[in-house]
C-alpha positions in Angstrom: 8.7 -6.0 10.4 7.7 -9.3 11.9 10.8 -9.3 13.7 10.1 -6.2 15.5 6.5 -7.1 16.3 8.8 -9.7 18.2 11.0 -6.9 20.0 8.0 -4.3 20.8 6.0 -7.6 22.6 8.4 -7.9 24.8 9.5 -5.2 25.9 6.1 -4.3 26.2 6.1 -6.9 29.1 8.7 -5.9 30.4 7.2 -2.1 30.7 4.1 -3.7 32.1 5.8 -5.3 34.5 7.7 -2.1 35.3 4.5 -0.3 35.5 3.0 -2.2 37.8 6.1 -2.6 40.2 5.7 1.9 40.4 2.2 1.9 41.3 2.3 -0.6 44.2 5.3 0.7 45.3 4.6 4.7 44.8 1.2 4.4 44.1 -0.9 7.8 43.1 -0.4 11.0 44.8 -2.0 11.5 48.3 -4.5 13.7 47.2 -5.7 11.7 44.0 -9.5 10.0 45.1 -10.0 7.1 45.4 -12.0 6.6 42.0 -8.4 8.0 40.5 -6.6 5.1 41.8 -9.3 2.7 40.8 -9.5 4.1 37.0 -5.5 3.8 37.2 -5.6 0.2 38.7 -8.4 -1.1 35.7 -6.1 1.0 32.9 -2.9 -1.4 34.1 -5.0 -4.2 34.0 -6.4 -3.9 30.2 -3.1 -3.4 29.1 -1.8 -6.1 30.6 -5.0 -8.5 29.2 -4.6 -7.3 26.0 -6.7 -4.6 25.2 -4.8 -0.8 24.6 -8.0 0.1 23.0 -10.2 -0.2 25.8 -7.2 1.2 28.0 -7.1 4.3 25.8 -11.2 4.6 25.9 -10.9 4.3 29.5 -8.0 7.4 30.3 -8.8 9.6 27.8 -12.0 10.6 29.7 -10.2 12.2 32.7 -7.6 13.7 30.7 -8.5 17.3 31.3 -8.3 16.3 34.9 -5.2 13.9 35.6 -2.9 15.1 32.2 0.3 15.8 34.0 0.3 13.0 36.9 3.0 11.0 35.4 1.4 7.6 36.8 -1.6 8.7 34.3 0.3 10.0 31.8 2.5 7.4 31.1 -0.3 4.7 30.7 -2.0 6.8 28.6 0.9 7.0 26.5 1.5 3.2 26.4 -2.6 2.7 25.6 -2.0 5.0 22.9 0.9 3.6 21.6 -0.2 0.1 21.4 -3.5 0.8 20.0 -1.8 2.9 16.8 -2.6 6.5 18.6 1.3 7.2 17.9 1.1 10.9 17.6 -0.7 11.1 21.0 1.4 9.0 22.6 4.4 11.3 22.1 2.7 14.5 23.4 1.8 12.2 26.9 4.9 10.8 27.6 7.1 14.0 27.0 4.8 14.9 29.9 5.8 11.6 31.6 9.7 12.2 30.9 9.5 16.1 31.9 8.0 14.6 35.6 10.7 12.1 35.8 13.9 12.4 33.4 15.4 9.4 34.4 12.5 7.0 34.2 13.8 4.6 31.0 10.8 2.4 30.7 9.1 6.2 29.4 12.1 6.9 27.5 11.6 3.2 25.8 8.4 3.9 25.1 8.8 7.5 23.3 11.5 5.7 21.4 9.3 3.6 19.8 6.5 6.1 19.2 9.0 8.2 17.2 9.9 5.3 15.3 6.4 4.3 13.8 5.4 7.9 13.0 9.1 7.9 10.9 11.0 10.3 13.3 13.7 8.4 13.4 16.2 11.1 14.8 14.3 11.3 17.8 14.0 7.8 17.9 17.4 7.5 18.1 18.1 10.2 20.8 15.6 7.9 23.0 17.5 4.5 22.8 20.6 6.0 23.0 19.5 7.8 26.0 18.9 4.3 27.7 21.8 2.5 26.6 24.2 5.7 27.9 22.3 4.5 31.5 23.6 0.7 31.2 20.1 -1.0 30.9 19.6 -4.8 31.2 21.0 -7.1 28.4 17.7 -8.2 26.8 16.9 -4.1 26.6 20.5 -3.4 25.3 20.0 -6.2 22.3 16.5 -4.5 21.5 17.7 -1.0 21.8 20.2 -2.1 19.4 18.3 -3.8 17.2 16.0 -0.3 16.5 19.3 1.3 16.1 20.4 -1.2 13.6 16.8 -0.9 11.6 16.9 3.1 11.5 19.9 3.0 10.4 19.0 0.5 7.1 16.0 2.8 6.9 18.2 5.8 6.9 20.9 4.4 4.5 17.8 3.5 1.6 16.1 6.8 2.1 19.2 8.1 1.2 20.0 6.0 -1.8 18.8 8.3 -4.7 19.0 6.6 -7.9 17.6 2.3 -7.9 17.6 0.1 -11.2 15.3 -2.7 -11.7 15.0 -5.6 -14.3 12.5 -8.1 -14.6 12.4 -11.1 -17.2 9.2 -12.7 -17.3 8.4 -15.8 -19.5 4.5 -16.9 -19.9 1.4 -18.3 -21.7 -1.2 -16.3 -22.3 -5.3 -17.8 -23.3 -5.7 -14.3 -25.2 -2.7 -12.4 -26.3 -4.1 -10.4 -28.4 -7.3 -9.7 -26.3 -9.6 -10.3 -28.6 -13.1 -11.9 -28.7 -13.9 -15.8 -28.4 -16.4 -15.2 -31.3 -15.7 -16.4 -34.5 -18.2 -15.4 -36.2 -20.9 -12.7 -35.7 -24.3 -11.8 -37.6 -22.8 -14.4 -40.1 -19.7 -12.9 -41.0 -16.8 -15.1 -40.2 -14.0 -12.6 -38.3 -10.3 -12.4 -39.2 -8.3 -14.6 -37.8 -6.0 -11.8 -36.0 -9.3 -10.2 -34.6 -10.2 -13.8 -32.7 -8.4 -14.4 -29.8 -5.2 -16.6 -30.1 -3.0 -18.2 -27.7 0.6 -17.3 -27.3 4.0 -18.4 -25.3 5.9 -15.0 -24.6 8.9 -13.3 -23.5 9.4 -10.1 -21.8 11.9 -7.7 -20.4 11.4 -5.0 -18.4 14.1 -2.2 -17.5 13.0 0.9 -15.0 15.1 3.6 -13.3 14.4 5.9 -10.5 15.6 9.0 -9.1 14.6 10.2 -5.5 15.2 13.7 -4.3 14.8 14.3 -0.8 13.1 17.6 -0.2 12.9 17.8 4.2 11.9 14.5 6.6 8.5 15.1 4.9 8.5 15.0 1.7 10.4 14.0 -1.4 10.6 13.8 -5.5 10.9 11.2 -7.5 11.5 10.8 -11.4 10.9 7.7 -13.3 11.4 5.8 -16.7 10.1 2.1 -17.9 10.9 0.3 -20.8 9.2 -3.2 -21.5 9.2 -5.2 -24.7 6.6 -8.2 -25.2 7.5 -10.6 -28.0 4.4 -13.5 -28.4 5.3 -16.7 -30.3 1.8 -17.5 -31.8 0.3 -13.2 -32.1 3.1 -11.1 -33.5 0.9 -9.0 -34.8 0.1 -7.4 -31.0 4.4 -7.8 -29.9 4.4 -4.1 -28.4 7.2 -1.6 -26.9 6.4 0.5 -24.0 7.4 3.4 -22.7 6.4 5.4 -19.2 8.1 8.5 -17.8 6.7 9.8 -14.4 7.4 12.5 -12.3 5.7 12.5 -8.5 5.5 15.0 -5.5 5.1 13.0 -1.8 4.1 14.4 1.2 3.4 13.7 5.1 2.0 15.5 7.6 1.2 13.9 11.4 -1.4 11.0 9.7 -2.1 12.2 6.7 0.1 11.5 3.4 -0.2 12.9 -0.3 1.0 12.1 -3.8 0.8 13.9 -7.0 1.8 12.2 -10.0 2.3 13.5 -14.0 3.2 10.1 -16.1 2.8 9.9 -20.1 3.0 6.7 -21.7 3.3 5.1 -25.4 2.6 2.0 -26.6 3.9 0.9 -30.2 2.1 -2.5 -31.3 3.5 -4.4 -34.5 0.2 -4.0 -36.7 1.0 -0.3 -37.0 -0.8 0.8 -34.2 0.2 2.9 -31.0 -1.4 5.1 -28.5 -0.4 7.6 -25.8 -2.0 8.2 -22.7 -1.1 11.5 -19.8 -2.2 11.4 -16.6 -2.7 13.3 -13.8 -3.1 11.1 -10.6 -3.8 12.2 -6.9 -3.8 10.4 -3.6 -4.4 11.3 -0.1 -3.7 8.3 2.4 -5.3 9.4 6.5 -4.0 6.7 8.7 -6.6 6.2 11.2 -5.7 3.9 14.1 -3.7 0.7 13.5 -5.4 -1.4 11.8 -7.3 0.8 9.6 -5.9 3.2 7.1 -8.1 5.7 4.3 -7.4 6.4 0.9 -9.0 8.7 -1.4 -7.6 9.2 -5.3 -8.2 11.0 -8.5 -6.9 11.0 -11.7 -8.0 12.8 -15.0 -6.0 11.1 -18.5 -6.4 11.5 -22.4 -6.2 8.5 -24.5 -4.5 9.5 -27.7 -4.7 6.9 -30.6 -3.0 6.8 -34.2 -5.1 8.3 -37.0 -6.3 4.6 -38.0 -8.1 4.6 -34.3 -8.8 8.0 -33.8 -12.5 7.8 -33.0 -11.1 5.7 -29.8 -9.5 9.4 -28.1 -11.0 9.9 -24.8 -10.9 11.8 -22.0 -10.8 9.7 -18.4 -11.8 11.2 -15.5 -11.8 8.9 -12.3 -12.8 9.4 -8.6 -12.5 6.4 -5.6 -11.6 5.2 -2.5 -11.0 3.2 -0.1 -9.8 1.4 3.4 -7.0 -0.9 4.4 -7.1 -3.5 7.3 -3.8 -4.3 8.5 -3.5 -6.6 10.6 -0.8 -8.8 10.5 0.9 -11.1 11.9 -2.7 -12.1 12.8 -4.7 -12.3 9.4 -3.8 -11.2 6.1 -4.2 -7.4 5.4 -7.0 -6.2 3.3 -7.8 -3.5 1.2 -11.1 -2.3 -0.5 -10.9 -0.3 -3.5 -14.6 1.7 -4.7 -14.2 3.4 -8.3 -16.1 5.9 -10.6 -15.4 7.8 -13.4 -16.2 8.7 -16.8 -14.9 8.6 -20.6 -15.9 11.3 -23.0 -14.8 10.5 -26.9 -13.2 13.6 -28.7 -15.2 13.0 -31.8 -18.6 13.3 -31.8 -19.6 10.3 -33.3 -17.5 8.3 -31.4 -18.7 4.9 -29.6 -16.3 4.7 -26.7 -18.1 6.9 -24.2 -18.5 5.1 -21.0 -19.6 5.6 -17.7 -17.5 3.4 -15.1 -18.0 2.1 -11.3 -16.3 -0.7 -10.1 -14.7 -2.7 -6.6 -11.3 -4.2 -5.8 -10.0 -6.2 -3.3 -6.3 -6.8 -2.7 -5.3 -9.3 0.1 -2.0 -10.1 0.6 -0.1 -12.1 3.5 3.9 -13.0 4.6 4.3 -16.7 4.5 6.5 -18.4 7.6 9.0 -20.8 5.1 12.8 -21.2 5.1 13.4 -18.2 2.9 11.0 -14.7 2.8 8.2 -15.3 0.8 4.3 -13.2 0.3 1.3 -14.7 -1.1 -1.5 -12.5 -2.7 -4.7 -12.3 -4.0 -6.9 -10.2 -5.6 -10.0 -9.7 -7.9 -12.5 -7.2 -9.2 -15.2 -6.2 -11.0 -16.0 -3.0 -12.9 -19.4 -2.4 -14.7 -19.4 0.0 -17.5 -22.2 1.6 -19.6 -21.5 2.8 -22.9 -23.5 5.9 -23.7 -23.7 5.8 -27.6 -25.9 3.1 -29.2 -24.3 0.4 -31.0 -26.0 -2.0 -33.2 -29.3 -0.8 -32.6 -28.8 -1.0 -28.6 -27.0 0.3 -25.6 -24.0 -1.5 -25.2 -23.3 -2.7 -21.6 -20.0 -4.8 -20.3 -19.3 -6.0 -17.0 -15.1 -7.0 -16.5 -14.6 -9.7 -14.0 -10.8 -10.4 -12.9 -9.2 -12.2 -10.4 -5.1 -13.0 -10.2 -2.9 -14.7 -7.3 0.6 -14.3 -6.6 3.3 -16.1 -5.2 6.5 -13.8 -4.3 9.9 -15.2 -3.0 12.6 -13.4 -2.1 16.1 -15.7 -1.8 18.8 -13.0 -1.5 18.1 -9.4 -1.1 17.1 -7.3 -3.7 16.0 -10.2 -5.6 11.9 -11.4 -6.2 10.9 -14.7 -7.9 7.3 -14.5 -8.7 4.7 -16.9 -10.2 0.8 -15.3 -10.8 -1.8 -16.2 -12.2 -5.0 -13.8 -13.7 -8.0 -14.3 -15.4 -9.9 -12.2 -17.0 -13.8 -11.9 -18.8 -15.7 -9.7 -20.0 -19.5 -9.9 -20.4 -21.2 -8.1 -22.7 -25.0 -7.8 -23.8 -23.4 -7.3 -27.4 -21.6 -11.1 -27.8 -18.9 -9.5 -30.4 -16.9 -8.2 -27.2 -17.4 -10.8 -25.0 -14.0 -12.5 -24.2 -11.8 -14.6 -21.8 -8.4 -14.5 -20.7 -5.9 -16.3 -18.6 -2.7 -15.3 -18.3 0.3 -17.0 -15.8 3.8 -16.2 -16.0 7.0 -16.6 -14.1 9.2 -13.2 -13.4 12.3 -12.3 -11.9 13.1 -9.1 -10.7 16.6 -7.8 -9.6 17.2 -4.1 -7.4 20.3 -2.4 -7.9 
């Protein structure tokens, strides 16, 4: 997409330019007042400084009044394209194009509104449109270049059925997650219940199926299958299992997801679990930069018989915000989290009360092949609401991980992260540490 930050600059010159070539030479209708031509003249000039925002702040005021003067409509619709008003900036210039048909600097313009809100047909009709009216080179090679995207945007959507697999090699401080303690209240602790350090090997095999309901909305059924051998902690070499069924949705700036997913997890030492979910997700995307997101999910954690006094019930609420605002800085997201765990059994000790943060940053790094760098950490502070050893326990779970992603050939991801991992607690047995870096490499089919 950095490429076409590239295209949309300039031809946002060259509109500017264009722009300001049809008021000095047509200027505003005769009977538009003075202050008209003046609010006109200042809009021209924050768009060409820089600032759509301000721009946009400045027209929409006298909208009621001027809507339908194409001079007004058409920077209005620029001022509302570049400052991430898409969905307004279609409505004012099909106002534009119905007062002047031929004018292909609008016609540009409406083109590339239709392509961020995803309407790519449209799109299409627009830079067709000027290319059938013999435009400039430089527009020609940009008008081609959208073309060329839609159309690899088109060709994916309609690719229904992806593989993936991933073989990841690593060394993990804790593989068995288990407490630094040795010892506690005098009792020396089995060796498989302290933590241990382990080489391991993975593989990972996934396959999804996309159905394409309409341009807004879609299906999508998925399996995973991931095996984790450790050198050093065989007892905790699992098998993995996920199926997942999701329900997407988008409507103007607002986008929804519904997901069902079970998963089971079969550990050496005899033990396994299963977990269903229900997740929801509503993304609103605000105005470039920022987007909202809100989710829910409700799960049930089903153990074997030997751990069944560890079945819960998960319910979680959060949210969040997402500043994007690249090429510039790296984008950032903040992630706010509550929720609760009720045991099954009565005299279960895995109750809980959650709340936690999260911040994701990630940012596209300029070397001679594609490559992304990302970071991210959090912290989640959890009450436990049965007493334990005479008290109430309390944990807080610190984390922190970093990623380097390159991508040589397409379809192809070579990855190197790093996370760590501890948990304090006010009762020592559970306090532990973890660090965990691995190498993986993924393949799309």
């Amino acid at each position: 997409m950095e490429h076409f930050c590239t295209i949309a600059k300039e031809i946002k010159h060259l509109l500017q330019l264009y722009i300001a070539v049809l008021v000095l030479c047509f200027g505003v209708p005769a009977q538009a007042k003075t202050s008209n031509e003046d609010l006109l003249t200042e809009a021209l000039t924050l768009l060409n400084s820089g600032n759509p925002e301000r721009a946009f702040q400045l027209l929409e005021t006298q909208e009621d009044a001027m809507a339908g003067w194409w001079e007004y409509d058409y920077l209005l619709g620029i001022a509302a394209l570049d400052s991430g008003r898409e969905n307004l900036a279609v409505f004012a210039l099909q106002r534009t194009i119905a007062m002047h048909p031929d004018m292909l600097g609008a016609h540009i313009d409406l083109g590339r509104a239709y392509y961020e809100i995803k309407e790519y047909d449209d799109a299409k009709k627009q830079f067709n449109m000027v290319l059938n009216h013999n435009p400039s080179h430089q527009i020609k090679n940009m008008m081609h270049q959208y073309l060329d995207s839609i159309q690899s945007i088109q060709r994916s959507k309609n690719k229904s059925l992806f593989f993936n697999i991933a073989g990841i090699v690593g060394y993990d401080s804790n593989a068995n997650s288990a407490t630094d303690q040795s010892q506690f209240n005098g009792f020396s602790l089995p060796r498989q219940n302290v933590k241990t350090a382990s080489s391991y090997m993975s593989a990972n095999l996934s396959v999804l199926k996309k159905r394409l309901l309409n341009q807004q909305s879609h299906l999508a059924f998925a399996a995973h299958i991931k095996r984790r051998n450790n050198e050093n902690a065989s007892q905790v070499n699992h098998t993995t299992l996920t199926a997942q069924a999701a329900w997407s949705y988008r409507w103007l700036r607002f986008r929804q997801n519904t997901a069902l997913s079970w998963t089971k997890t079969s550990i050496s030492n005899d033990l396994s679990n299963d977990i269903a979910s229900l997740v929801y997700r509503l993304d609103y995307r605000a105005s470039k930069p920022i987007a909202w997101h809100a989710i829910s999910s409700v799960s049930k954690f089903n153990y074997n018989a030997s751990l069944a006094t560890r079945n819960i019930i998960q319910g979680l609420i959060g949210g969040g915000v997402t500043l994007d605002i690249k090429p510039y800085l790296p984008s950032l997201t903040i992630n706010l989290i509550a929720g609760k765990e009720i045991p099954e059994e009565k005299n279960s000790v895995y109750g809980r009360s959650l709340a936690g943060i999260r911040l994701i940053s990630y940012q596209s790094l300029k070397l001679s092949i594609p490559a992304k760098i990302g970071i991210s950490g959090g912290l989640v502070d959890a009450n436990y609401a049965d007493k334990f050893f005479t008290i109430n326990r309390h944990d807080q779970l610190i984390d922190a991980s970093i990623q380097l992603s390159l991508y040589p050939w397409k379809s192809w991801e070579f990855a190197l992260q790093t996370i760590y991992l501890k948990n304090q607690s006010n009762v020592s047995l559970y306090d532990y540490t973890r660090l965990n870096t691995f190498t993986r490499i993924t393949k799309t089919f």
